[in-house]
C-alpha positions as CSV (number, residue, x, y, z in Angstrom):
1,X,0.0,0.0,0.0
2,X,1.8,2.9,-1.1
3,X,1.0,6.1,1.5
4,X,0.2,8.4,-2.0
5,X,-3.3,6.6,-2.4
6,X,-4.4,7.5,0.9
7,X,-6.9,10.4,0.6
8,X,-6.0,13.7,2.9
9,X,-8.7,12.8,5.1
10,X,-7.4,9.0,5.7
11,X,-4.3,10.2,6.8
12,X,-5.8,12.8,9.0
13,X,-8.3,10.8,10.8
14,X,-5.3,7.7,10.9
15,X,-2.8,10.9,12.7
16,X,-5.6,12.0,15.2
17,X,-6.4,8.3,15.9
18,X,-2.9,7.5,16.6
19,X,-2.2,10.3,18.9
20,X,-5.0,9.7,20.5
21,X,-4.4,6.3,21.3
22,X,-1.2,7.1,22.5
23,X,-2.2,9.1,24.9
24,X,-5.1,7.4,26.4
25,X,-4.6,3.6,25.4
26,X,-8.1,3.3,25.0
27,X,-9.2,2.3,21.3
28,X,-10.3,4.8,19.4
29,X,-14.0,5.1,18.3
30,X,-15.5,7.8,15.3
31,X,-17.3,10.0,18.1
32,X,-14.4,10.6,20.0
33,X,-12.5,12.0,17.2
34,X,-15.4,13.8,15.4
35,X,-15.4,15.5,19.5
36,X,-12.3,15.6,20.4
37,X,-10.2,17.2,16.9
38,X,-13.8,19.1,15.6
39,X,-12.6,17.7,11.6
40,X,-16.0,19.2,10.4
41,X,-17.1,15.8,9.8
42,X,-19.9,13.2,10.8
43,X,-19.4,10.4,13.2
44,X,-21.2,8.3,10.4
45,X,-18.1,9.5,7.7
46,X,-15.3,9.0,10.0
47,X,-16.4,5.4,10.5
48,X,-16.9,4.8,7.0
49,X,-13.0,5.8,6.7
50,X,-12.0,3.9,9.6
51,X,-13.6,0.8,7.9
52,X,-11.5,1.7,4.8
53,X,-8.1,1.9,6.9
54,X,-9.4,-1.0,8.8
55,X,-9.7,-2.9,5.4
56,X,-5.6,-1.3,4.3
57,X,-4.6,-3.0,7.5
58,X,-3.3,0.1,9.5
59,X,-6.3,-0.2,12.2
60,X,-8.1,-2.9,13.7
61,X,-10.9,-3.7,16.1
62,X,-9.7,-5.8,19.2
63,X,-12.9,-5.9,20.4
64,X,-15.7,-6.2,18.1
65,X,-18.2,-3.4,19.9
66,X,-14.7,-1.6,20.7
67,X,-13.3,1.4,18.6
68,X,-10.1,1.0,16.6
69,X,-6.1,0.8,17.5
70,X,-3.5,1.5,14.8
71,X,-2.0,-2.0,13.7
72,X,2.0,-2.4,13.6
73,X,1.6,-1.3,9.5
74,X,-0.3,1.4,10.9
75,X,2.7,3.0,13.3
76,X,4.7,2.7,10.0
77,X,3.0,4.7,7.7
78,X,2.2,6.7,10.9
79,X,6.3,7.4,12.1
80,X,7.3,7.5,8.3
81,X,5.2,10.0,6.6
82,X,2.9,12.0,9.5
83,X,5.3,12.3,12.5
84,X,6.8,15.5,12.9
85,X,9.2,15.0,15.7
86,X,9.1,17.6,18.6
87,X,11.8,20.4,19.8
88,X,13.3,19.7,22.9
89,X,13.4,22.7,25.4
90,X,16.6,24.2,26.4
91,X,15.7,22.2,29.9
92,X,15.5,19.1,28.9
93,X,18.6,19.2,26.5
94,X,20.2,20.7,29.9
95,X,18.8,17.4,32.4
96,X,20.1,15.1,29.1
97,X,23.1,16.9,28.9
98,X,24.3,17.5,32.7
99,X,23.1,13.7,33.3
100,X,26.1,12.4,31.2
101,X,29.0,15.2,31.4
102,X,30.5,14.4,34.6
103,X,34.0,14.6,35.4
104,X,36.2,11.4,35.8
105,X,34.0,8.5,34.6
106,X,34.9,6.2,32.3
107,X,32.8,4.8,29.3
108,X,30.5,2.0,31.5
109,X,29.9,4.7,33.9
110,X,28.6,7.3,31.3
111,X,26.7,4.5,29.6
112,X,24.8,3.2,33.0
113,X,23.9,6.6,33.9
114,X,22.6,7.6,30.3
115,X,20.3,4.3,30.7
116,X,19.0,5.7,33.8
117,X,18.4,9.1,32.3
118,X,16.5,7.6,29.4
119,X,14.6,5.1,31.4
120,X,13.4,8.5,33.3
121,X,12.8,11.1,30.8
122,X,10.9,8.7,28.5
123,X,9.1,7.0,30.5
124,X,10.6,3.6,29.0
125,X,12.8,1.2,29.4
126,X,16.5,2.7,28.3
127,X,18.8,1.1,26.7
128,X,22.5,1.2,26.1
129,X,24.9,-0.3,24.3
130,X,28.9,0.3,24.8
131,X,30.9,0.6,21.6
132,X,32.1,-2.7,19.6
133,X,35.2,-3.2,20.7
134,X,36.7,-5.4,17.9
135,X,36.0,-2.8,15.4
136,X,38.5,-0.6,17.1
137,X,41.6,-0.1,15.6
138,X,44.7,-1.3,17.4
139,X,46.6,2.1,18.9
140,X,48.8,-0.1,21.5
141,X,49.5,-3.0,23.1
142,X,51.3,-3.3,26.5
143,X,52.4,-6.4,28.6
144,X,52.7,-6.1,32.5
145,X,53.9,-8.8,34.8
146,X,51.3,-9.5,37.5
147,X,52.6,-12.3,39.7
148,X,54.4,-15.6,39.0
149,X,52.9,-17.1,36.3
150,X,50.2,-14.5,35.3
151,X,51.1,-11.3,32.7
152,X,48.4,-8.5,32.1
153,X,47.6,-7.4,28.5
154,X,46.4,-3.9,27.8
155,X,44.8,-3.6,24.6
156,X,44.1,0.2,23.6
157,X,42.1,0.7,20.6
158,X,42.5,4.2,18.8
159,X,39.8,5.8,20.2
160,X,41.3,5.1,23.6
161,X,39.3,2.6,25.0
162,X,41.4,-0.1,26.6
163,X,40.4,-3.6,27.4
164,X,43.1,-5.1,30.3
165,X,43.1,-9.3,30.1
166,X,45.1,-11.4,32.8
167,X,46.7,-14.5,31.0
168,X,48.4,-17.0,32.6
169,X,51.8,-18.6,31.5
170,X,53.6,-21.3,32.8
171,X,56.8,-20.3,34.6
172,X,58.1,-16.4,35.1
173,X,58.8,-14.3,31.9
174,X,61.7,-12.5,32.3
175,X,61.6,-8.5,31.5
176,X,62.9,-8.3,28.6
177,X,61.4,-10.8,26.9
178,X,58.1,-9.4,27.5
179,X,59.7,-6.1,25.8
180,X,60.6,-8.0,23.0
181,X,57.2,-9.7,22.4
182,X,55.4,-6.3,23.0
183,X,57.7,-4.8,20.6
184,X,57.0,-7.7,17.9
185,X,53.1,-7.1,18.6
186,X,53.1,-3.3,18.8
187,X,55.2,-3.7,14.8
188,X,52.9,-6.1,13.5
189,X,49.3,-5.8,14.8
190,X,49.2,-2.1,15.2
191,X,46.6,-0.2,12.7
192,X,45.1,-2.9,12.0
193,X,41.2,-3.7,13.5
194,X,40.9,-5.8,16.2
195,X,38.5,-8.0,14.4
196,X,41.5,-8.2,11.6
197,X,43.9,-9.4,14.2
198,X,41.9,-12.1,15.2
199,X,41.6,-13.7,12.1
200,X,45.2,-13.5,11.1
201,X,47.5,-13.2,14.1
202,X,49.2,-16.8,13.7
203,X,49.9,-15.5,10.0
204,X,51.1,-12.3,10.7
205,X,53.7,-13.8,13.5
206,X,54.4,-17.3,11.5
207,X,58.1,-16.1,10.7
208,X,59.0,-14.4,14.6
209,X,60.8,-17.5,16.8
210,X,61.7,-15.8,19.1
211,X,60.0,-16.3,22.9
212,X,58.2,-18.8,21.4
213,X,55.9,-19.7,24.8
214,X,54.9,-16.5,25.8
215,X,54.2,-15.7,21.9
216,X,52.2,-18.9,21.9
217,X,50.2,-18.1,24.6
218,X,48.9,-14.8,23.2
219,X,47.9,-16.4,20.0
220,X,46.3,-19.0,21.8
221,X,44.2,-16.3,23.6
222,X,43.3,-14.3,20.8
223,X,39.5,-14.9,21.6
224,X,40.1,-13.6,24.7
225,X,42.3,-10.7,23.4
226,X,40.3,-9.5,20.2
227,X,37.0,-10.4,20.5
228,X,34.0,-9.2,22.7
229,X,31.8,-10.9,25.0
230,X,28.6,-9.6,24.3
231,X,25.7,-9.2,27.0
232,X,28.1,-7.9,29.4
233,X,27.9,-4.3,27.8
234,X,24.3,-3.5,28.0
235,X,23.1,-0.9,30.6
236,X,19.7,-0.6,31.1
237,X,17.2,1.6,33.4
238,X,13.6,1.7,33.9
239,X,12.1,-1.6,34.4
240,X,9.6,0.3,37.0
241,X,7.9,2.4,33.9
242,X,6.9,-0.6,32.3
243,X,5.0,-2.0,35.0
244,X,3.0,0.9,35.2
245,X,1.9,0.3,31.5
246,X,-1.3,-1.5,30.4
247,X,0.4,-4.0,27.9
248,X,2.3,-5.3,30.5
249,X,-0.3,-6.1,33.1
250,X,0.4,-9.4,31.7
251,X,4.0,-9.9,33.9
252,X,4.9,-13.4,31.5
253,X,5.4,-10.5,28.9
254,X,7.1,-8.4,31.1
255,X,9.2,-11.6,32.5
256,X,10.4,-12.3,29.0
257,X,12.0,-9.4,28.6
258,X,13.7,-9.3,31.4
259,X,15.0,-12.7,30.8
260,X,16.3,-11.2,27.5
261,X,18.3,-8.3,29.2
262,X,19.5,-10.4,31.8
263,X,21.1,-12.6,29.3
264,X,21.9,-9.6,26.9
265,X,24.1,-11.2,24.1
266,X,20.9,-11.2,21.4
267,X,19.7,-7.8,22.4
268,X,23.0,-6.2,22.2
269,X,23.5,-7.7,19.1
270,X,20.4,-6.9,17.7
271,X,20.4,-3.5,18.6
272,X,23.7,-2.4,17.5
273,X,23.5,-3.6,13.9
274,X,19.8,-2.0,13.8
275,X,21.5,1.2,15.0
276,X,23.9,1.2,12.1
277,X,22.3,3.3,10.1
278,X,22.0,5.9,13.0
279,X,18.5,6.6,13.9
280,X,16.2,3.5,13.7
281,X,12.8,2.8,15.2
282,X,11.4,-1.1,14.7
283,X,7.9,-1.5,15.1
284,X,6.5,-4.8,16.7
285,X,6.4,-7.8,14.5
286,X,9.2,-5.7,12.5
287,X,11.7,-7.2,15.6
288,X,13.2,-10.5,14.6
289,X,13.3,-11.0,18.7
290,X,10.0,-13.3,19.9
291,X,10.8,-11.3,23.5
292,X,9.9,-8.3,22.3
293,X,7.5,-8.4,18.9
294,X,5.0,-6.6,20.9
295,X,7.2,-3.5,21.9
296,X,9.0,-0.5,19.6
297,X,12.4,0.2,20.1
298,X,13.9,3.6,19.3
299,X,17.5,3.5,18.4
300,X,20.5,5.9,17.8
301,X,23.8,5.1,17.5
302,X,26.7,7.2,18.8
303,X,30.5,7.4,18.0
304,X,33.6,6.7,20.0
305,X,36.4,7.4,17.4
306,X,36.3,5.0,14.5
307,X,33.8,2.9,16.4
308,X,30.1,2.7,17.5
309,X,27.9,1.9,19.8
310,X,24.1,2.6,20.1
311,X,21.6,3.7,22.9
312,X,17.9,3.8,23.0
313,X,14.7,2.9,24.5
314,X,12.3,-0.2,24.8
315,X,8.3,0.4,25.3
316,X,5.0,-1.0,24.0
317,X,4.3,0.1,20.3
318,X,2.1,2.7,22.1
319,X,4.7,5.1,22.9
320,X,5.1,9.2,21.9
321,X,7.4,8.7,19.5
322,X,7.6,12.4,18.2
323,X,9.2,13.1,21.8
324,X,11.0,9.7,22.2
325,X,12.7,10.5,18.7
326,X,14.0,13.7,19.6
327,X,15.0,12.7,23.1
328,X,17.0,9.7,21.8
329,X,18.8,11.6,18.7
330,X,19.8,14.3,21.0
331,X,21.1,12.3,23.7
332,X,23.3,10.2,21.1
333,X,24.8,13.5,19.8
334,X,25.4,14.4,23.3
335,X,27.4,11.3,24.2
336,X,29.4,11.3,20.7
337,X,30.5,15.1,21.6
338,X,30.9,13.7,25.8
339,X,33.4,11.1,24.6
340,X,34.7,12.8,21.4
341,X,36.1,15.4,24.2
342,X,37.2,12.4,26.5
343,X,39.3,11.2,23.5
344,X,40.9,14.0,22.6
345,X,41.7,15.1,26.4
346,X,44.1,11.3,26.2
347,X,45.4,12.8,23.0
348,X,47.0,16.0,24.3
């Protein structure tokens, strides 16, 4: 159904319905919006359209006696042709902005609290994701002994994020041989991404003989090393807004998702390569995720350097999404310029 052969007064009466719904979560009958947006229209006219965007598939009945509700299609055609997203107040920008600009935190930190601040402005459940780590390109690589037995490995992407892993070897490295293996490392790896490295470290080091157990363990730990655990970087906030919400009266629903942030490794992934394309709002069936094919998510994603990472927030397909759209776009800017300024602090 193309959104050109609706007539101006379907997409009028589909707008008003949908904002009203919104708002009151009550379906939507033709007298309330012949009273409550005075179209200059019949009660008898706007159900005769209703029938006709009931028959497109953008409304339904749940009820039959019971007025209408805008169908997942419907939010679609809804959020890409009619919604004009609002302007944030100098206020709110200032709460967004004041709520994440706060000396001496690192990444995690910035990202829990921006969660929280979502999860309170919206009135949703907020979401964040830290950056992906194995897109970062190598800047340095250090190797510090521990303890007997154990080294710690510093990996410090461009951007300046740094990931510290504790391997263990079998006897005591001497000093300088950890030099030399940092040095051969540092040479060879450097520039290149982290996912890169994984894939072709025991290439790139095939010809080096030198240290040959301490070099080995490395490459055996590339997984550890290059490579993210995912699930342990999502922050999220606001679990109390959803209970307050009609779709979740049912608690198996709200249980599920839960269950799905607990665990965190699908979601993260999910939402960072829907946030690619920067803003991104999926609508209902539109998630691939059973958990949560009767909720919206509105995505951003937000730069660290040369990699990404994505925020957002997590509600019923009922949601104000001309505020929610604003809100989440501006607080993605925000943290981009928060940590833009955090990496170029390290860089002076």
């Amino acid at each position: 159904m193309a959104f050109e052969n609706l007539s101006d007064r379907e997409k009028q009466i589909l707008l008003n319905l949908i904002n009203y719904y919104i708002s009151s979560a009550d379906p939507v009958g033709s007298r309330v919006i012949a009273t409550k947006f005075q179209m200059g229209l019949s009660s008898a006219t706007i159900r005769n359209t209703l029938q006709d965007l009931e028959d497109l598939g953008l409304v339904e009945q749940p009820h039959t006696s019971a007025g209408r509700v805008p169908t997942d299609k419907g939010y679609r055609v809804y959020i890409d042709y009619l919604l004009k997203p609002d302007v944030l107040t100098d206020e709110e920008k200032k709460t967004i902005k004041n709520a994440i600009v706060k000396e001496g935190r690192g990444i995690n930190e910035i990202l829990g609290q921006t969660a929280r601040v979502l999860g309170d402005i919206t009135r949703q459940l907020g979401v964040t994701i830290a950056p992906r780590f194995e897109e970062g390109v190598l800047g340095q690589l250090k190797l510090i002994p521990v303890s007997e037995g154990k080294i710690m490995v510093i990996v410090i992407v461009a951007s300046g994020i740094a990931r510290t892993v504790v391997l263990e070897v079998e006897t005591s490295i001497s000093a300088s041989a950890l030099q030399d293996v940092e040095q051969i490392l540092n040479e060879r790896l450097a520039g290149l991404t982290l996912s890169q490295i994984r894939t072709s470290i025991v290439d790139r080091l095939a010809d080096y003989t030198g240290n040959g157990r301490l070099l080995q363990v490395v490459m055996d730990s590339h997984h550890k090393l290059w490579a993210e655990e995912r699930g342990e970087d999502i922050h999220f906030a606001g679990t109390d807004k959803l209970l307050a919400m009609p779709e979740f009266a049912n608690r198996e629903k709200l249980s599920q998702l839960m269950k799905l942030l607990e665990d965190g490794r699908v979601l993260s992934d999910f939402l960072s390569h829907a946030s690619d394309e920067g803003l991104v709002i999926t609508i209902g069936k539109e998630n691939t995720i059973n958990e949560i094919v009767n909720c919206s998510l509105v995505t951003s994603s937000y730069k660290v350097g040369n990699i990404s990472g994505a925020i957002g927030i997590i509600g019923p397909t009922r949601m104000p999404y001309n505020k929610l759209v604003s809100i989440v776009e501006y607080t993605a800017k925000s943290i981009t310029e928060v940590l833009s300024g955090m990496e170029n602090k390290k860089g002076t």
